[in-house]
Structure formats: C-alpha cells, structure tokens
TIMI-506785 format. One line per 3 residues: number of its first residue (from 1); for each residue x, y, z of C-alpha. Coordinates in Angstrom, 2 decimals, padded with zeros to 5 digits, m for minus. Each point is the difference from the previous one (the first is absolute). Layout:
N
NUM	X Y Z | ...
# end
This chain:
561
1	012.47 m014.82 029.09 | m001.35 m002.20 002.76 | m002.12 m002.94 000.45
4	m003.15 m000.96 001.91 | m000.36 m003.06 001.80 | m003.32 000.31 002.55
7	000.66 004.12 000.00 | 003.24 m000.44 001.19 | 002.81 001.58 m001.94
10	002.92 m002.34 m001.03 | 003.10 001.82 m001.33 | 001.79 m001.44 m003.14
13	002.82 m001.74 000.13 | 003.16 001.61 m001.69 | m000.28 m002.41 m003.33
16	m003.58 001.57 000.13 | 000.85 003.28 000.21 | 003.15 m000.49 m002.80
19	m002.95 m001.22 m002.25 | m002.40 002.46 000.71 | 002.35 002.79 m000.77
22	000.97 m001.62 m003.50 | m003.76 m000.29 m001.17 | m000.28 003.89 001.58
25	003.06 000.82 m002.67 | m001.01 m001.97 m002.89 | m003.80 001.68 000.45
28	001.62 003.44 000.17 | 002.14 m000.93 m003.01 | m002.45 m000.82 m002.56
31	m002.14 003.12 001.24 | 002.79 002.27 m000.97 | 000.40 m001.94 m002.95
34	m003.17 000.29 m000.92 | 000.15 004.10 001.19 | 003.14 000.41 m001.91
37	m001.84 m001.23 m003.51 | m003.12 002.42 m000.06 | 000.44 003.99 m001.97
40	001.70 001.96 000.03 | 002.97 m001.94 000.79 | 001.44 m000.52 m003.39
43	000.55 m003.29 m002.42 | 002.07 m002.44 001.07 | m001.61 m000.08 003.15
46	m002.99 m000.72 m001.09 | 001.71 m003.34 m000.76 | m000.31 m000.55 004.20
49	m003.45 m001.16 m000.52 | 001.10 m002.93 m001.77 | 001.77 m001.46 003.16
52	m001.59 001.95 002.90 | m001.97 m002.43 001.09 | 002.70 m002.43 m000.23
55	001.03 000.58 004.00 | m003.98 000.13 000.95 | m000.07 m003.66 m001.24
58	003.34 m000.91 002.11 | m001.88 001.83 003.33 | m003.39 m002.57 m000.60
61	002.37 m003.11 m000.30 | m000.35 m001.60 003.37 | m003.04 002.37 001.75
64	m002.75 m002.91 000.70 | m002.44 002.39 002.02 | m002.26 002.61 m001.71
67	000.82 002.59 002.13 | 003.65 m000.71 m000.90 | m000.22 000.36 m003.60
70	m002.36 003.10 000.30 | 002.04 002.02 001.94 | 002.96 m000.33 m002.40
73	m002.16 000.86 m002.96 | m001.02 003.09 001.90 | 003.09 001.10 000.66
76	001.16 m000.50 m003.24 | m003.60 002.36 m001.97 | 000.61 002.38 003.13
79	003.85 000.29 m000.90 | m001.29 000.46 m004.02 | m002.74 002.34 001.21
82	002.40 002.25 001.81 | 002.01 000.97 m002.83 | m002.58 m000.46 m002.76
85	m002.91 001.90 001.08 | 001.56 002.09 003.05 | m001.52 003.11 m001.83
88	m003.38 m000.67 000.33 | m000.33 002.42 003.20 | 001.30 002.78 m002.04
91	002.53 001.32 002.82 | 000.01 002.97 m001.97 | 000.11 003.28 002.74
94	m003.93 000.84 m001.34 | m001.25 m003.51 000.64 | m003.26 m000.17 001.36
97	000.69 m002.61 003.18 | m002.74 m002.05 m000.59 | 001.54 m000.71 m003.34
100	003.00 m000.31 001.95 | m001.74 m002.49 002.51 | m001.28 m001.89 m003.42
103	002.84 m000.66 m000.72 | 002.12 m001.39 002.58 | m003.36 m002.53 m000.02
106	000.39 m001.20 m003.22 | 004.06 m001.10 001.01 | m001.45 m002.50 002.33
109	m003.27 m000.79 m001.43 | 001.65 m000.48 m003.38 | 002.21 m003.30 001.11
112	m003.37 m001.95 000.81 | m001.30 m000.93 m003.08 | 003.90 m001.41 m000.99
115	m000.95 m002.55 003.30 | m002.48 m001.40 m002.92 | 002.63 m002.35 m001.87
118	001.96 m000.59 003.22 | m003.48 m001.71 001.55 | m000.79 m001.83 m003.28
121	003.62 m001.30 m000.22 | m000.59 m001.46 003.84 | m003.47 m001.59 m001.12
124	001.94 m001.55 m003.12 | 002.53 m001.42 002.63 | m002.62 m001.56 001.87
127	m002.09 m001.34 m002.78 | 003.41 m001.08 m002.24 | 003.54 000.40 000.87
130	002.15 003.21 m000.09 | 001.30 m000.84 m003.52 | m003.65 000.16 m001.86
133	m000.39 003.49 002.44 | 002.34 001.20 m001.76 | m000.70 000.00 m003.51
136	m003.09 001.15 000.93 | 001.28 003.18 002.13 | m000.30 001.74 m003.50
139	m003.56 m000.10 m000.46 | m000.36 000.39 003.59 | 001.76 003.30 m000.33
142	m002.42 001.06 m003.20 | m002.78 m001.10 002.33 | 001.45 002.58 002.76
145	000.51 002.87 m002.73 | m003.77 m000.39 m001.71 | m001.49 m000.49 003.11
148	001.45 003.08 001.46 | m001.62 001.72 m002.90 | m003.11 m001.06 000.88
151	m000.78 001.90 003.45 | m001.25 003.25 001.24 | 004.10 000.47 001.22
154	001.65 m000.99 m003.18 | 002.89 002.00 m001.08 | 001.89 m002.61 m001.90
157	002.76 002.18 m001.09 | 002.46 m002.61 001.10 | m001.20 m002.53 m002.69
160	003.65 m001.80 m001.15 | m001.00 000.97 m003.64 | 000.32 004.12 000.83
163	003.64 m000.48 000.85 | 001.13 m001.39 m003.15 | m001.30 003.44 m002.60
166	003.77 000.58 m000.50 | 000.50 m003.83 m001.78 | m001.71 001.58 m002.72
169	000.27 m003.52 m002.09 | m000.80 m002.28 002.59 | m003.32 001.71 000.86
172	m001.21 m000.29 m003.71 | m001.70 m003.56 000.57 | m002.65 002.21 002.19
175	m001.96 000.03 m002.90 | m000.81 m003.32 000.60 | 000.30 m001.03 003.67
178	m000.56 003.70 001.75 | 001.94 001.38 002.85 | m000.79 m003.10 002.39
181	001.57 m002.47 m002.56 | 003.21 001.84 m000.24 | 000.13 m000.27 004.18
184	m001.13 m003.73 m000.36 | 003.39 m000.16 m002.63 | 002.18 001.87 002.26
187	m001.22 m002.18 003.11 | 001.27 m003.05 m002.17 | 003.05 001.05 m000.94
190	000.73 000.86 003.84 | m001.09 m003.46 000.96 | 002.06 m002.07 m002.07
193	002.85 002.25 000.07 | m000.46 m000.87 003.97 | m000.10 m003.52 m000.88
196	003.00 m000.33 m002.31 | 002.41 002.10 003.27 | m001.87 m002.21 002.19
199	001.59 m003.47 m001.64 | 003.88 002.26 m000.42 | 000.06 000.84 003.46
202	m000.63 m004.11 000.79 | 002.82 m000.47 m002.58 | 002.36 002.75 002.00
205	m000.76 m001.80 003.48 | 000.56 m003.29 m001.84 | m003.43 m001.10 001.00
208	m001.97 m002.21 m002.35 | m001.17 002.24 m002.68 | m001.45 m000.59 m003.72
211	001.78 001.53 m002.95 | m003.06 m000.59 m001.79 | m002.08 002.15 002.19
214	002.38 002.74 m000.85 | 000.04 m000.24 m003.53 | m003.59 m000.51 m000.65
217	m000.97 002.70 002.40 | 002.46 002.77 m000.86 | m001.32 m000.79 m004.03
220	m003.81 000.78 001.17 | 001.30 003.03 001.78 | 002.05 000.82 m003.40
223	m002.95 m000.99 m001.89 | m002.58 002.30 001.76 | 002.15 002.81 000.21
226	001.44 m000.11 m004.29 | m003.45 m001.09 m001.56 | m002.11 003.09 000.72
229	003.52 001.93 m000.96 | m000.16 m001.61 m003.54 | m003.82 000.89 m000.02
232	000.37 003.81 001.00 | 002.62 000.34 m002.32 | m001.58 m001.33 m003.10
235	m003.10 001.94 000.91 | 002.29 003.19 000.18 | 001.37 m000.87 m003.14
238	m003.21 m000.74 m002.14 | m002.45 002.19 001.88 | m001.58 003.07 m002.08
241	m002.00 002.96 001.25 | m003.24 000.55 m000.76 | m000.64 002.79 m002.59
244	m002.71 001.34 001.71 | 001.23 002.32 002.16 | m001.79 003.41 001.99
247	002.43 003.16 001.27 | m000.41 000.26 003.84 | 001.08 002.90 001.87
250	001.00 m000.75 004.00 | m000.45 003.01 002.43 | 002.74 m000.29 003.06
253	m001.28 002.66 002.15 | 002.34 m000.38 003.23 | m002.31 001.40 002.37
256	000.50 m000.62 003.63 | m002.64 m002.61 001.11 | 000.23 001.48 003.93
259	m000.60 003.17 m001.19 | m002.67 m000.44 m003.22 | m003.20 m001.64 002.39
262	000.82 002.35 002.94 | m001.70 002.26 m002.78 | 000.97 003.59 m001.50
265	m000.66 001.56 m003.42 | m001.45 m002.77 m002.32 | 000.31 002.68 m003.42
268	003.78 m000.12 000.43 | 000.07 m003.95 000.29 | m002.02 000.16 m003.18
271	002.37 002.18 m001.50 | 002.68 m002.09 000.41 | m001.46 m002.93 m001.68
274	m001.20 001.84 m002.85 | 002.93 001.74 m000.47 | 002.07 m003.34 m000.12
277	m003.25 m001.27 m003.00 | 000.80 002.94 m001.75 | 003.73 m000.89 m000.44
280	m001.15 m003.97 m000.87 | m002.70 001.13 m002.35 | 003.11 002.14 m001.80
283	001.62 m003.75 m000.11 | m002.85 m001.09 m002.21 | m002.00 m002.00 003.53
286	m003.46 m001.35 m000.61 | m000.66 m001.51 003.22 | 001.24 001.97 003.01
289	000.07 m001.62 003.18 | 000.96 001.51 003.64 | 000.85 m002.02 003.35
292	m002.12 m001.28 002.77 | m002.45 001.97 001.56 | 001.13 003.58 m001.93
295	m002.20 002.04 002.23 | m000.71 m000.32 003.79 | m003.64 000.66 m000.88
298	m003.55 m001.61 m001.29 | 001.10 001.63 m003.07 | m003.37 m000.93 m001.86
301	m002.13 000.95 003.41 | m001.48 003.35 m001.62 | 001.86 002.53 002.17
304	003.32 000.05 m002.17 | m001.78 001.11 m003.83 | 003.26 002.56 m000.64
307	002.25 m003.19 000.46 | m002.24 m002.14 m001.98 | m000.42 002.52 m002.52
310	003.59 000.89 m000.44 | 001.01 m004.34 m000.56 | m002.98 000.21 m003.00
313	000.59 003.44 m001.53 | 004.51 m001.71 m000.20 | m001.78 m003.35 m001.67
316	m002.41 001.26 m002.30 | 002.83 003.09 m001.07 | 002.34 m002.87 m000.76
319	m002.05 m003.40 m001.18 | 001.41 m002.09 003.20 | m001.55 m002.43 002.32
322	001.17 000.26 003.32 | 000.02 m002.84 002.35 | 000.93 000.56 003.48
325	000.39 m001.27 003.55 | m003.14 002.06 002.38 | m001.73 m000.49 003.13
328	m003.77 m001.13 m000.48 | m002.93 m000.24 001.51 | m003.67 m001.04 m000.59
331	m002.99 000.10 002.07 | m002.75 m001.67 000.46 | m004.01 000.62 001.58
334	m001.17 m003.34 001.44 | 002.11 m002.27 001.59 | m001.29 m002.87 m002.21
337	001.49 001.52 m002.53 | 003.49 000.69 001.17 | 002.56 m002.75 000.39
340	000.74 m001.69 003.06 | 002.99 001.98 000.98 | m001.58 003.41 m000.49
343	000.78 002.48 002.08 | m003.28 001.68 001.80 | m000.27 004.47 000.47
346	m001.87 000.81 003.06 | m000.14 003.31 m000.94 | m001.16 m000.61 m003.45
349	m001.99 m003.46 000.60 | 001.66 m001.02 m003.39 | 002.57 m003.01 m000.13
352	003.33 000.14 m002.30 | 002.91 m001.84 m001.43 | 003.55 001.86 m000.63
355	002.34 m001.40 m002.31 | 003.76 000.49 m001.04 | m001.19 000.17 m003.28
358	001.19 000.68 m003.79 | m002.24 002.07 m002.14 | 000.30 000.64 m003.68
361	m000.88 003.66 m001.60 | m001.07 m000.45 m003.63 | 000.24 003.50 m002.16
364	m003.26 m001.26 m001.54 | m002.24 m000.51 002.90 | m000.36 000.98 003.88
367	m001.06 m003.59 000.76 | 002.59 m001.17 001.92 | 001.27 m003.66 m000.27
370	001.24 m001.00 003.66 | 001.70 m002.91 001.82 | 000.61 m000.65 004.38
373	003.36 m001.55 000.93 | m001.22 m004.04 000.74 | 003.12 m000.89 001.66
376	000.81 002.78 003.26 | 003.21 m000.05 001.84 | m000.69 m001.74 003.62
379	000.83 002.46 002.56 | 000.26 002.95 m002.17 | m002.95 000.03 m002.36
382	m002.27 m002.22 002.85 | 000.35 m002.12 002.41 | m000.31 m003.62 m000.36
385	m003.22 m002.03 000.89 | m001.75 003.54 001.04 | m002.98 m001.22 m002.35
388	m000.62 m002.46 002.38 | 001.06 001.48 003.47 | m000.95 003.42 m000.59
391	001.98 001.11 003.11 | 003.25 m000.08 m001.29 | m000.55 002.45 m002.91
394	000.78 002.61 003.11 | 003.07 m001.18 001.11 | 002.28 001.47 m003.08
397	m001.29 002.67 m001.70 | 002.69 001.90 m001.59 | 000.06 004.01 000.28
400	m000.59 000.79 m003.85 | m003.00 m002.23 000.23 | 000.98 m002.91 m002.17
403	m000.48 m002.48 002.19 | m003.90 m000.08 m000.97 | m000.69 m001.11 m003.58
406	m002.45 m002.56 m001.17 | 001.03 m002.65 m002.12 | m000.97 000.04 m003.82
409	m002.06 m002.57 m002.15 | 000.84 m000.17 m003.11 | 002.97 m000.35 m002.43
412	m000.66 003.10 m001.85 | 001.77 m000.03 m003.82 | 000.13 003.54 m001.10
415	m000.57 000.93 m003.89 | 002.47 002.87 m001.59 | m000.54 000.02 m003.72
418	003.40 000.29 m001.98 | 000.47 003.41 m001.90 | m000.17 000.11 m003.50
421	m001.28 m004.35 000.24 | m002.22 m002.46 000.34 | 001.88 m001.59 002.74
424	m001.13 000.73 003.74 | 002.19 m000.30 003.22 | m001.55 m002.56 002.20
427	001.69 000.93 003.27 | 000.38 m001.92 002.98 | 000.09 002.88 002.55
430	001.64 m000.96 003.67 | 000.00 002.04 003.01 | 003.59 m000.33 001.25
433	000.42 m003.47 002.55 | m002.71 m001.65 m002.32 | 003.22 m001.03 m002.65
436	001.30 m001.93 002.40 | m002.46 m003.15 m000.50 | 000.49 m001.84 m002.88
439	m003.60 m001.58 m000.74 | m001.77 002.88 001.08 | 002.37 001.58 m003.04
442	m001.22 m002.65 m002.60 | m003.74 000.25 000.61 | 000.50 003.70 m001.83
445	001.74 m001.71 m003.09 | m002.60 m002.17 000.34 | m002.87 002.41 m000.14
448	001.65 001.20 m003.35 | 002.63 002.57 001.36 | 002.58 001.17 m002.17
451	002.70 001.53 001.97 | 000.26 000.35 003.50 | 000.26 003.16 002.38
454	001.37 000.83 003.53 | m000.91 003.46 001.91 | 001.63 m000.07 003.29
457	001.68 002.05 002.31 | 003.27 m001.56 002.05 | 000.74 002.99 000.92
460	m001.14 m000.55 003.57 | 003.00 m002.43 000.33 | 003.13 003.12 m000.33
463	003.04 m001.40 m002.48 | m000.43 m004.09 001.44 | m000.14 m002.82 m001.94
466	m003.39 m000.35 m000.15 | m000.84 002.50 m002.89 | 003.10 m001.95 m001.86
469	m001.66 m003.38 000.63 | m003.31 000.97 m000.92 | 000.95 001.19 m003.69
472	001.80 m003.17 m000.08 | m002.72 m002.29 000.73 | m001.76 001.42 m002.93
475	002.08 m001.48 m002.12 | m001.30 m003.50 000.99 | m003.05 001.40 m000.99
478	000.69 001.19 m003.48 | 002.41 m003.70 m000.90 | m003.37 m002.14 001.32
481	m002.66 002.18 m001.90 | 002.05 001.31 m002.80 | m001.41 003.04 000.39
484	002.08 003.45 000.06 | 000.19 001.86 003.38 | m000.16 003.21 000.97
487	000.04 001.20 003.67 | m000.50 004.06 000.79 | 000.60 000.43 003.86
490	000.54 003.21 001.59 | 003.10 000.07 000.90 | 001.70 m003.32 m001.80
493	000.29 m001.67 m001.65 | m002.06 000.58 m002.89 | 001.04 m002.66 m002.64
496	m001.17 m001.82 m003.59 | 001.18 m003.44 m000.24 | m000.83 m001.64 m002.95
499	m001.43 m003.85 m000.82 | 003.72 m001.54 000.65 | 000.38 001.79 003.94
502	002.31 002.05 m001.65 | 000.19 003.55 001.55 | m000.51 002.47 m003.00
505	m000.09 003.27 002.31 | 000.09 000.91 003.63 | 000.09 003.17 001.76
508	002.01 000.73 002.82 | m000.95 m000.09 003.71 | m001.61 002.73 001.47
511	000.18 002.88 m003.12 | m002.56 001.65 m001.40 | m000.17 m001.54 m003.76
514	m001.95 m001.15 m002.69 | 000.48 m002.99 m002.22 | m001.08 m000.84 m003.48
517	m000.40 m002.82 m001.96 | m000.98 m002.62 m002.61 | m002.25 m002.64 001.98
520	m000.35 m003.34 m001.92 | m003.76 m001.16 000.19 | m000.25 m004.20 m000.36
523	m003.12 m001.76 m000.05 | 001.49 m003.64 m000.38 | m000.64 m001.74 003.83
526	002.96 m001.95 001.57 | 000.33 m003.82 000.81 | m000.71 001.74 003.22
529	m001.89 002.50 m000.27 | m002.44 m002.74 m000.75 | 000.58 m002.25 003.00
532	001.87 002.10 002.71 | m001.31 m002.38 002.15 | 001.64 m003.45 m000.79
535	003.33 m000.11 002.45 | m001.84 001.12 002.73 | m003.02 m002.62 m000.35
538	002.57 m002.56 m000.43 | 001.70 000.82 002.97 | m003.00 000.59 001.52
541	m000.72 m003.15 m000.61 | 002.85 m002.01 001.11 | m000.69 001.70 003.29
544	m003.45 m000.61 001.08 | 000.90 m003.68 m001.19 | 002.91 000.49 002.96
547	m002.22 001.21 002.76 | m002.91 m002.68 m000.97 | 002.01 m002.85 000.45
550	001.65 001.35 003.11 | m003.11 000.77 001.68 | m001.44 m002.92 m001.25
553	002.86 m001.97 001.84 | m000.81 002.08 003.21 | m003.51 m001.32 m000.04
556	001.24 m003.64 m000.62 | 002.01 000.23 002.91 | m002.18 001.75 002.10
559	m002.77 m002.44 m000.53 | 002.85 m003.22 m000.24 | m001.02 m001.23 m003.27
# end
C-alpha cells in the first residue's frame, strides 16, 4: 500500500505498514468467517455468522479515506466469495471454458456490490460521526443485498440470510421480515457484540471504558439473537399442516449435461424419464415433474411428434399432469410485434424469443400451459447489460448454447386439479437460480400460488457445494411463504420440504432416482408474502436520506454557503 502526494510515491512508515497488515487480517478473518458459516458445512458453524462480521467492524475503526475502508470490505466479500461460491466455474474436467471464464468473473465482480455499505458508512461519517454510521451499517448492508438483486448481474447467492437454513428455529421469523430482515438481525447482533468487546478490551488495557456500554450492548445482542428463537420455536410447536395436500412424483434423471446438448438419441432420453413416471405413478403421483431443460431440443417445434406423443400417450394411460423444465421458443412475423430483445433469422426473415422454460402437459388437453425463466444466471444464461450493448452478447457464449435465452414476462401460476377433489394445486413453478430471490418468490403466493416448485439442474457444478447450497436456500423460501417445496434436478438434489423448512425427503447426489410424496397445498398468504418489500424500502430509505445530505453538503461547500 502506498501513497500519492503530486504522483510521487511515498512509502509507509513501519507503524503504517504494522496497521495495514492488521486491517488486511481482520478483513480476511471475517471473510472466512463468513465462508466457514454457508452449506454444507454443518450446524454449529453456522453459528459463525453471528460474529463474523465482528473483526470487519474492528478493520473500519480508524480508516478515514474511502478508498481505505473500501478496500478492506473487498477483501473481506472477495475472501467470502472464494470459499462460498468458488464453484460457480464448474472446474469439472467437461467444463465448457467459457463457463469456466464466467466464472472466475463473477469471484471478482462479486465483491463490488459489498463496496455499497462500506461507501454509505463513509458518507454517514461525513454527514454525522462514526458512531450514528454505525448503527446504520445494517440497513446499509440490506441496501447492498436488495440492490444487488436489482441488476442485469445479480446473483445474490451470498445474501447473509442463505447461510443460516441450518438454524432451523431462528429462521422461522422469515415469515414476517423475509430473508433481508434475518441479515439486517444478524448484522445487529454482530455490531453490538463488536461494541460490548470493544468497551472489555478498554477495561483489559485499563483505558477509560463504560461498564454500561457493555451491559446494555451485549443485552441487545442477547436480545436479537433469543427473541426470534422464542418465536421459531412456538411457531414449531403450534404450527399445523394444511389438509389439503396433492401426491407429487420427482424425476432425478442424472444425465450428463456435457454430453445431453452435444445431442444423440432423444427416444432413449425419453425413455428414461418415463420409465422413472412409471415407477412414481406405481407410488400413487398425480403431478410428475422432471428437471431443467429435460431435453436438449425445441421439444414442441413439430419435428419431435414420437417424443411428444410418447409424454401424452404415459399421461392420459395414467391420469397425471406432468410439469417439466424444456427449452422454448416462439416466433414472431413483424418486428412490431416481437419484443425488443427478439432475436432476428436471416434465413427465415422471422424474429424469435427462446426461453428456459417450464411447460405443463395436462392428460385432458394438448394446450400447453407454459412459463420463461425471468431471472437468468449472468454469465451463464446471458450476459449482463447485452440488451443495451448488444456487442457483448458475443463475448461468452457457452458451447451447449445456453448462453442465449431471452428473459420471461410473466409469473406464470400453473393449475393441477387434485384427484378424487375439489381442491386444485396452484403451483409456483421456478426454473432453478430463480429461488434464490426472495420477492420475486412472494409475487407467486401473491398471484394465488399454492405450493411452490424448483426444476433445475446443478449438475453442471460436479459434487461442490453449490448443488448443497442451492437445496438449502429453498428452505428460506418455504419458512417465508409457508408453502411446501419440492425441487426435481437432474442429478441432486431433488427434495420436498414442507411449510416449516423442514426437509421431508431428499435424494442423493448424482443417482438415478425417483421420489414420492405428500405435498401440502396452503392458500393462507404470509405477513410477508404480503409485503416482501418493507426491510428493504426502509433501508432503502435510510440510505438515499445518507447520500442527500452528503451531497447536499458537497454543494454547500462548493458554492460556500
């Protein structure tokens, strides 16, 4: 680290340096922290989280400068990213190295959007004092996490809330306050945990310190961490199941993604799937589902009718709806009629959209209800901001040509009557990364869904802890909604997880398998279901009321009033 004084370089002195080096540790502390909390690394770590940040806070103490307090925060998300999401470039020995590429991007774009609280808490200096900064880092943070969620490059898979699925009881109150409220709890308890060693270690150096800082912050920390405990555990005492329920039938294929869209036979892909119904229909499954993209193809493009008529001939034979993760397409004639990111065929003079879609076979009709993924993976599904500089959709395109799809418009429900009932499955059908954001989530419970589904395929990502983290972050899903969840992926984990985040069944990593079982359908909406959006706007809030008044003080100086 060096500083500039008219371009010159001016090294640091060794009390520099010595200080330097300690924020570098504490940074790289609270990253691996924060690293060692997330799945799959088991329960009692998961307790990190509470007092990961706790060395962050230490590293910001005396840091006046922006730059300063930025460059600790990055080191400390980069340090997180590393172990957290280190899978995302597959690094399997079939990865496509674009995907590859994608990846390695994502590690150090990732840490940018953490410099969001870090810059807010240096306005808040400026405007106030360091002590008012702080107690509003927390909402500064929530600002950070919604805002990521926001942008053509979100992939907020590192929101605080996703670590904590294990603390089964302390994740209940997401029902009311959503994922981001849990991180704006767990930010708290960090901070005043920070304040309460920050008056002992005074009292150790026999500095002047105040006893009644420590008490009164170690009882909010206390307070914050035990009161959503005694909520979670009365609601798992007193909750009851819906008696509605519908019998769902997940298909776990385990077909190699590499090798299914570099194309082959599609009849023995089918075969597989329908072989693996045939078994859950034997279990007494009304709704089957299979993974993400099942076939490679256009299935519904009018050149595969055997395949088509082979999935119609298994639902009408057995009375089953089938809903199912598939690549779609639709086309258009005039260009006023397409959407604005329509692709154009010179050879056919037509434009077209393709979606990573979900499509649901009913044994009653060939109308075909459908639904394109809204929320695409940046860098493997698209690549950011290519809507509006066209130029870089050509820079990553992956070999199995996913790097292409449009983005859908609407939050399809899906209706599956109930056998032998009145009652109808209202499902909230997700295409893999989509469970991942939490308002997005509610706007399906909103829209009257009933239960929620997951097709996806992790399988791209070999035995990592991605797969293991993605099951779990369903579970956040399920507590805020109350709404059962069931996952089918290709090759794991397929998974039901009922209203609680309980997991009722899982399959196994990469085995071919089936899974059956009672899905509990619940129409009642959630404190937060309602109003997902309330943390957020409130921290949202406190922010832009940050940033006006220190730009507004900017102007007042710059124009000496």
């Amino acid at each position: 680290m060096i500083r500039l004084k008219f371009w010159k370089k001016i090294p640091l002195t060794p009390e520099e340096k010595k200080e330097r080096n300690k924020r570098r540790l504490l940074a790289v502390t609270s990253g691996l922290l924060l690293g060692l909390a997330f799945p799959p690394i088991p329960f009692p770590f998961t307790l990190l989280l509470f007092v990961a940040l706790v060395p962050y806070f230490f590293a910001i103490e005396k840091p006046e400068k922006l730059a300063d307090l930025n460059r600790i925060t990055y080191l400390t998300a980069f340090v997180f990213c590393v172990i957290t999401i280190y899978w995302v470039g597959s690094w399997t020995p079939e990865a496509d190295p674009f995907l590859m590429i994608g990846g390695v991007l994502l590690l150090f774009f990732n840490p940018i959007f953490f410099l969001i609280s870090s810059t807010l808490f240096y306005f808040t200096k400026q405007v106030f004092n360091r002590k008012v900064a702080l107690f509003l880092f927390p909402f500064f943070w929530v600002t950070y996490e919604y805002a990521y969620m926001l942008t053509d490059a979100s992939f907020p898979w590192l929101t605080l809330a996703n670590g904590l699925t294990y603390f089964n009881s302390f994740i209940q109150v997401a029902d009311i306050v959503g994922a981001l409220g849990i991180t704006l709890l767990v930010i708290f308890v960090n901070l005043f945990l920070y304040l309460a060693i920050k008056e002992l270690i005074k009292r150790k150096k026999q500095t002047e310190y105040s006893f009644r800082t420590i008490t009164f912050t170690s009882t909010l920390a206390f307070l914050i961490f035990v009161l959503p405990l005694v909520y979670g555990f009365n609601v798992r005492s007193n909750f009851n199941l819906p008696e509605k329920k519908i019998r769902v039938g997940l298909i776990q294929p385990d077909l190699n993604p590499w090798e299914k869209w570099k194309g082959g036979n599609l009849w023995d892909v089918a075969k597989i799937y329908l072989d693996l119904s045939q078994k859950a229909v034997k279990q007494d499954a009304e709704l089957i589902i299979w993974p993400e993209t099942a076939f490679p193809v256009y299935l519904m493009d009018g050149t595969n009718e055997a395949e088509v008529d082979s999935i119609y001939k298994f639902i009408r034979n057995n009375n089953v709806y089938l809903l199912t993760g598939m690549p779609d397409f639709k086309t258009y004639f005039k260009k006023e009629e397409a959407p604005f990111d329509a692709k154009h065929s010179k050879k056919t003079d037509l434009y077209y959209t393709t979606y990573n879609g979900i499509m649901l076979f009913s044994p009653h009709t060939r109308q075909v209800q459908r639904y394109g993924k809204m929320k695409l993976v940046p860098f493997g599904e698209h690549v950011p901001f290519a809507d509006v500089l066209p130029f870089l959709g050509g820079l990553i395109k992956w070999e199995v040509g996913l790097s292409g799809w449009n983005k859908g418009r609407d939050t399809t429900v899906f209706n599956v009557p109930v056998r032998n009932s009145v009652d109808t499955a209202k499902v909230n059908a997700l295409v893999c990364f989509e469970s991942v954001y939490p308002d997005f989530v509610a706007q399906f419970a909103r829209r009257g869904a009933n239960m929620i589904s997951v097709v996806t395929n992790d399988s791209w990502y070999g035995n990592s802890s991605g797969p293991y983290q993605h099951k779990e972050i369903s579970v956040l899903r399920a507590i805020e909604n109350r709404r059962s969840v069931v996952r089918a992926a290709n090759g794991g984990i397929s998974t039901i997880i009922d209203p609680l985040g309980n997991t009722v069944a899982q399959t196994k990593m990469y085995t071919t398998d089936f899974l059956v079982g009672d899905v509990w359908l619940e129409n009642e909406k959630t404190f937060y279901s309602k109003n997902p959006l309330i943390v957020p706007v409130i921290s949202y809030v406190v922010s832009l009321f940050v940033i006006g008044l220190f730009f507004l003080n900017k102007l007042k100086k710059f124009l000496k009033i």
